[in-house]
C-alpha positions as CSV (number, residue, x, y, z in Angstrom):
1,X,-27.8,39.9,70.0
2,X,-31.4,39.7,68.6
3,X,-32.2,36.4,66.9
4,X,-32.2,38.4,63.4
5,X,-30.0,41.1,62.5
6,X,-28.4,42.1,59.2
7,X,-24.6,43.0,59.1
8,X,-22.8,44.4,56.0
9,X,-19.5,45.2,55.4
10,X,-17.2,46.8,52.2
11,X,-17.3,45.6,49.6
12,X,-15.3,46.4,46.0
13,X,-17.2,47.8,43.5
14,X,-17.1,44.8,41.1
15,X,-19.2,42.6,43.6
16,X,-22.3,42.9,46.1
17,X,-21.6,44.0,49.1
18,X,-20.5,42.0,51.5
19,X,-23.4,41.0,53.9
20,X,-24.5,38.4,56.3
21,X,-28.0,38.0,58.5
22,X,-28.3,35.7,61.9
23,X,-31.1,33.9,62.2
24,X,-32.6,31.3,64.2
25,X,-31.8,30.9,68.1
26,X,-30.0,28.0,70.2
27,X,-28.8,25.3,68.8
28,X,-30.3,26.4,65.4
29,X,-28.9,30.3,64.9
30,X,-27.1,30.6,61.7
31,X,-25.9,32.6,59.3
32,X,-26.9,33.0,55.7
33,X,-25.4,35.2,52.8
34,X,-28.3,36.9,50.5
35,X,-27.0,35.7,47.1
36,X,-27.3,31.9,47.9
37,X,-30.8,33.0,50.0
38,X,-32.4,34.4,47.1
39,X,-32.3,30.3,45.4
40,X,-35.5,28.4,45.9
41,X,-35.0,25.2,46.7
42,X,-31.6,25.6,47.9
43,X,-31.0,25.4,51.6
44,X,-27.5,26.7,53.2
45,X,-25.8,28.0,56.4
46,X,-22.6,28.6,58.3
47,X,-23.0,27.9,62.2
48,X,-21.8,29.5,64.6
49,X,-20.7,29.8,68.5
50,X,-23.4,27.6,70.5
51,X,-25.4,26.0,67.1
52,X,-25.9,22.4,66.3
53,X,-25.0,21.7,62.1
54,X,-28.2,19.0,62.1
55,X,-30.5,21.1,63.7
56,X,-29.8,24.3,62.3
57,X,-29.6,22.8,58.7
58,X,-33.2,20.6,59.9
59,X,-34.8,24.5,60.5
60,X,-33.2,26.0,57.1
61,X,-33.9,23.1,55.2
62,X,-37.5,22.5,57.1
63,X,-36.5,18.7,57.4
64,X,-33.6,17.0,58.8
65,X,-31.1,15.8,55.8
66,X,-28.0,13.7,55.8
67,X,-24.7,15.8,56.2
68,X,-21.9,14.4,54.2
69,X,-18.3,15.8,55.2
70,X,-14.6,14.8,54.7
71,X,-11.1,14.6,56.6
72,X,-10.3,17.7,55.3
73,X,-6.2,18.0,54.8
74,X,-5.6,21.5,53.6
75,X,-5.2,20.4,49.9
76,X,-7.0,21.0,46.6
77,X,-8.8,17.0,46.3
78,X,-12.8,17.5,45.0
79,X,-15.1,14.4,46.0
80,X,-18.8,13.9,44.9
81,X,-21.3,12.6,47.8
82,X,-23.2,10.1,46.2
83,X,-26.6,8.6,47.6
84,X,-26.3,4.6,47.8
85,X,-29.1,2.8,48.9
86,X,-31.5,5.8,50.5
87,X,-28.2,7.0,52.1
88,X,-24.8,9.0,51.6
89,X,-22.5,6.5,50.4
90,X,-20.0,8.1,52.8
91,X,-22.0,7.6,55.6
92,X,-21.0,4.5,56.8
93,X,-17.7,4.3,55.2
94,X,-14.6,6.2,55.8
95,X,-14.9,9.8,55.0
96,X,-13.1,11.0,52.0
97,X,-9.7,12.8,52.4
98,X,-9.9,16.6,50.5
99,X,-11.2,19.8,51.1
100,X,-14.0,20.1,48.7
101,X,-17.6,18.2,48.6
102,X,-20.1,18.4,44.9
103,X,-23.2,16.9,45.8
104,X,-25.7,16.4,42.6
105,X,-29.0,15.4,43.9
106,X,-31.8,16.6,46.0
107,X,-31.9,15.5,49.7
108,X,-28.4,15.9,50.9
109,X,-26.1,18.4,52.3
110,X,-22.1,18.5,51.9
111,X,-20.3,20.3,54.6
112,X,-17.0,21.6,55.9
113,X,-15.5,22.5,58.8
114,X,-13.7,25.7,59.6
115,X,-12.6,28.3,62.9
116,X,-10.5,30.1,61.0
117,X,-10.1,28.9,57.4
118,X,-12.5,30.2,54.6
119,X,-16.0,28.4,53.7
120,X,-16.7,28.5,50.5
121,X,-20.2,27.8,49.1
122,X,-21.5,27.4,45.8
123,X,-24.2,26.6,43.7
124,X,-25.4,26.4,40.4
125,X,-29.5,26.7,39.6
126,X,-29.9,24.9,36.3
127,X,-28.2,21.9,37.1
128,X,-28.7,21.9,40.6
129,X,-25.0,20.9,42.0
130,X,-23.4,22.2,45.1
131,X,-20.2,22.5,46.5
132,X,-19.1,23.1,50.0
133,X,-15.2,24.3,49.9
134,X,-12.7,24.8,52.7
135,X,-9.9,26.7,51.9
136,X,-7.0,27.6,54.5
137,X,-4.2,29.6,53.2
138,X,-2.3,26.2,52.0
139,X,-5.6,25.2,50.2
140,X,-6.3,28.9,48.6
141,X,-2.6,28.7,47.1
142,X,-3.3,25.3,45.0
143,X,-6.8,26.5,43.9
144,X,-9.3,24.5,45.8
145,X,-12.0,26.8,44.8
146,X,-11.2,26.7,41.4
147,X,-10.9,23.1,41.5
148,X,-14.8,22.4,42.7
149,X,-15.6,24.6,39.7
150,X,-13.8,22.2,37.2
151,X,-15.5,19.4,38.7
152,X,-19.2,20.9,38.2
153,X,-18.3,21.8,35.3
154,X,-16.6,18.8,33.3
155,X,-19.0,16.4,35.4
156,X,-22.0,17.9,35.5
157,X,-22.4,20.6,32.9
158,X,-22.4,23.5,35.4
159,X,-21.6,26.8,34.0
160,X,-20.0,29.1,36.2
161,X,-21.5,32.2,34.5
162,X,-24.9,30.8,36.2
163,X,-22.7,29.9,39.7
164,X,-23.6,31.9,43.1
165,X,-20.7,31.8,45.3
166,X,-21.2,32.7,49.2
167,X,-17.8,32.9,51.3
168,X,-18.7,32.6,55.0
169,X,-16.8,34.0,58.1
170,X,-13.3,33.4,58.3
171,X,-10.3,35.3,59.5
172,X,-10.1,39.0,58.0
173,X,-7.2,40.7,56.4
174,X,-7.4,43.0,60.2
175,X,-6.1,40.0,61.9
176,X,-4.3,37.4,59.5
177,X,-0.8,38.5,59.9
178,X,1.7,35.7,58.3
179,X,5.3,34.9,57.8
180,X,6.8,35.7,54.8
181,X,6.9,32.1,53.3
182,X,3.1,32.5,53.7
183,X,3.4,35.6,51.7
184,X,5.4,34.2,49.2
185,X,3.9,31.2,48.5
186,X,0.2,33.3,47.8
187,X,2.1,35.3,45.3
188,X,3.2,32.8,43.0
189,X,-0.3,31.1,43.2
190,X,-1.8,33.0,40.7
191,X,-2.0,36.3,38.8
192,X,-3.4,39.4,41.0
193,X,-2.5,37.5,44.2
194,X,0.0,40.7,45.3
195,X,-3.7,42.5,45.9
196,X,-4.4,40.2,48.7
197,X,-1.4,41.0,50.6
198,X,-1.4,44.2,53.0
199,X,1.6,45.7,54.1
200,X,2.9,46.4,57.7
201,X,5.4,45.4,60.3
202,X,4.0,41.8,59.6
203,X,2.4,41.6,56.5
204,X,-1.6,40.1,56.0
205,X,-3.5,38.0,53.9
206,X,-6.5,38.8,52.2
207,X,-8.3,35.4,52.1
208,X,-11.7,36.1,51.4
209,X,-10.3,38.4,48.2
210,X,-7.9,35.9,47.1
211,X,-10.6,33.0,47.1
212,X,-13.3,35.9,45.4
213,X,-10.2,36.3,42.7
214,X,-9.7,32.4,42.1
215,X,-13.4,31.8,41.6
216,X,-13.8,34.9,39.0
217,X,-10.7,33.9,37.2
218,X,-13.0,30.2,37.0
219,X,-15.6,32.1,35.3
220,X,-17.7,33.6,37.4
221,X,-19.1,36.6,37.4
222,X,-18.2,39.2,41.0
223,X,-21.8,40.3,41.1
224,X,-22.7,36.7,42.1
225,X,-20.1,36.3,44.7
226,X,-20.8,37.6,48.3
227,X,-18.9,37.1,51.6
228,X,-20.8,37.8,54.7
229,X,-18.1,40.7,55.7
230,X,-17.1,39.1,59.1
231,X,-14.0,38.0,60.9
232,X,-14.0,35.3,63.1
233,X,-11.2,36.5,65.1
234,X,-13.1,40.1,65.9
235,X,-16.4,38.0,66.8
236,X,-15.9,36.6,70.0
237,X,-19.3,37.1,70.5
238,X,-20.7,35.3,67.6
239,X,-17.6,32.5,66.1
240,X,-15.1,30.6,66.6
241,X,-11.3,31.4,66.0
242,X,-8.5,28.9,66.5
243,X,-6.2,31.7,66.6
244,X,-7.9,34.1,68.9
245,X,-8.5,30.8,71.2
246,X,-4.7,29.8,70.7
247,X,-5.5,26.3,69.0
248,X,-8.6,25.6,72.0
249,X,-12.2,26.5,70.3
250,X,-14.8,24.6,68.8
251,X,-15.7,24.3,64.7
252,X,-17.8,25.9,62.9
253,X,-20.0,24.1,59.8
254,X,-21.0,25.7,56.0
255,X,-23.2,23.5,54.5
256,X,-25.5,23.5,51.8
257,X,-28.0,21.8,50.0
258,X,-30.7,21.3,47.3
259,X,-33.9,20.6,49.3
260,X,-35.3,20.3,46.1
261,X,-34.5,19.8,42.4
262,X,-34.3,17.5,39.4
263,X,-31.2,14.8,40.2
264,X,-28.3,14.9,37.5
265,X,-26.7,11.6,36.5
266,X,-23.2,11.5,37.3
């Protein structure tokens, strides 16, 4: 596969469609969704099979940051990263316990860490915030996505009508069959959730939609959310999948952050 290449896939007609480009080789090759490219200033990525997070984010970024991540539990808990003394608060403490990471100043990247689950990033341009969001199936039924909008919004005066939201490669509704407790427990997460579900001998899971769904019904807009269109389980090639490896494969990073910008007091 060619260093750069450009893949789209369907799309609704409500939102872009879904797109993704790899670039960068070794232990820098990335991928990057257009509507979080288009930002100046703002640096993001998802890695994939073979990359390095720090070195790939050190090429996107054009200098090495500080990566803040969390012990991510498959819940709905929002942190902030914080700078403390020219460095990540959390870096030399214990990393916090949730599944979503707001960072508010210049110079540091939140991540998470997926190979299978969704990566949700998003930004917002006039107050410069972030959020890096990992949402498995337990963590798209109790909202996490909509819960890193509430916090950039009551904390920082985001507005999600201004929000970009990029949702990287996870597993696709072609290969996310579930139990019916799975099922069930989608449905009565929130309104529209029955569109997310396909039918069949074992019924599947729409992820990507259901977490596209939760952020509009936060307030913002489809035409500034994207997904790159790909499925880790059908890209041996390119990303990891716990369940194509059967719980043995590596992890996979989204990260983003503002390389540049005005800092926002807390």
């Amino acid at each position: 596969m060619p260093g750069d290449m450009s893949i789209a896939r369907h799309a609704s007609a409500r939102s872009p469609t879904d797109a993704a480009s790899v670039v960068g080789s070794g232990p820098a090759r990335r991928i990057e969704v257009p509507i979080l490219s288009q930002v100046a200033g703002l640096a993001h990525l998802f890695t994939v099979r073979g990359s390095e997070a720090p070195v790939a984010l050190a090429e996107a970024a054009g200098r090495a940051l500080p990566i803040v991540s969390m012990k991510q539990v498959h819940g709905a808990d929002v942190h902030v990263a914080v700078r403390a003394a020219g460095a990540p608060s959390s870096a030399s403490a214990q990393p916090p316990v949730g599944d979503a990471l707001v960072v508010a100043e210049p110079g540091v990247a939140v991540a998470v860490w997926v190979a299978d689950c969704v990566p949700v990033l998003l930004c917002d341009e006039t107050t410069h915030t972030a959020a890096a969001v990992h949402a498995g199936w337990r963590g798209t039924v109790k909202g996490v996505v909509g819960s890193a909008i509430a916090v950039l919004r009551s904390r920082f005066g985001a507005d999600p009508g201004r929000m970009r939201v990029a949702i990287g490669p996870c597993i696709g509704p072609c290969c996310f069959e579930v139990g019916d407790e799975v099922v069930e427990a989608l449905l009565a997460a929130f309104p529209g959730a029955e569109g997310c579900v396909l039918p069949g001998t074992r019924r599947r899971i729409d992820l990507v939609e259901a977490n596209r769904l939760q952020a509009e019904a936060a307030g913002v807009p489809a035409e500034r959310i994207q997904a790159s269109g790909l499925c880790t389980v059908c890209r041996p090639d390119l990303l990891e999948s716990y369940r194509r490896g059967r719980g043995t494969c590596g992890r996979m990073a989204g990260l983003i952050a503002w390389n540049t910008g005005r800092e926002v007091a807390a």
